[in-house]
C-alpha positions as a printed Julia matrix, in Angstrom:
60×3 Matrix{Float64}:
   5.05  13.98    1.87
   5.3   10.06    1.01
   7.36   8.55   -1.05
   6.17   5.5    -2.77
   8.56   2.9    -0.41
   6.79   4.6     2.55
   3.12   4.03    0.89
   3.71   1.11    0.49
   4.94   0.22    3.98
   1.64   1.82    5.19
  -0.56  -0.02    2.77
   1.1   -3.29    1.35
   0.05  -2.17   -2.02
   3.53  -2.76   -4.05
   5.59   0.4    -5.46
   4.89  -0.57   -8.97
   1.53  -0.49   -8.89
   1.25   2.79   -6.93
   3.5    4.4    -9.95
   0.93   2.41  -12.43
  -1.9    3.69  -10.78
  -0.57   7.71  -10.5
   0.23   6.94  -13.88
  -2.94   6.18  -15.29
  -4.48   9.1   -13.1
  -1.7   11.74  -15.14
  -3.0   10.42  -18.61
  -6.59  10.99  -17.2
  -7.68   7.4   -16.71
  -9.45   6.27  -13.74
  -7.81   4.5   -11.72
  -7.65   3.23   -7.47
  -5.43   4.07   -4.88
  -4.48   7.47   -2.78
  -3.7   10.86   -5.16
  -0.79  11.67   -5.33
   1.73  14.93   -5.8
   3.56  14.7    -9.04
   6.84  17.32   -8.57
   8.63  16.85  -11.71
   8.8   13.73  -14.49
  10.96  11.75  -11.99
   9.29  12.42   -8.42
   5.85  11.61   -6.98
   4.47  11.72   -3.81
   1.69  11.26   -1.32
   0.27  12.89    1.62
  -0.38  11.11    4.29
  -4.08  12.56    4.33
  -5.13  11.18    1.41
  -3.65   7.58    1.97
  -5.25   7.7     5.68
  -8.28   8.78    3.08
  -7.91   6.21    0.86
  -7.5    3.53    3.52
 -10.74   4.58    5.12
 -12.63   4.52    1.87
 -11.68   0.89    1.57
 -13.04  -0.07    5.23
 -16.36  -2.93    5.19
């Protein structure tokens, strides 16, 4: 399990806009980046499956 600091050490992305994005994903909205683990109203985080998932979907 990732925490947000360590996603975005992996991917560059900043922590903000990881806990935007897993955000918008809780209130059903679409939205990029790797799914994440919500484990209570304070804590999120990521496996490292789907962020090696996530960074492979965004190969060219």
């Amino acid at each position: 399990m990732l925490t947000a600091e360590e996603v975005h050490g992996m991917t560059g992305v900043p922590v903000s806009t990881l806990h935007d994005w897993a955000a918008k994903r809780e209130r059903g909205i679409d939205a990029p980046g790797p799914h994440h683990i919500r484990l209570s109203n304070r804590h999120r985080r990521w496996t490292r499956r789907d962020v090696d998932q996530w960074i492979e979907s965004a190969r060219i």
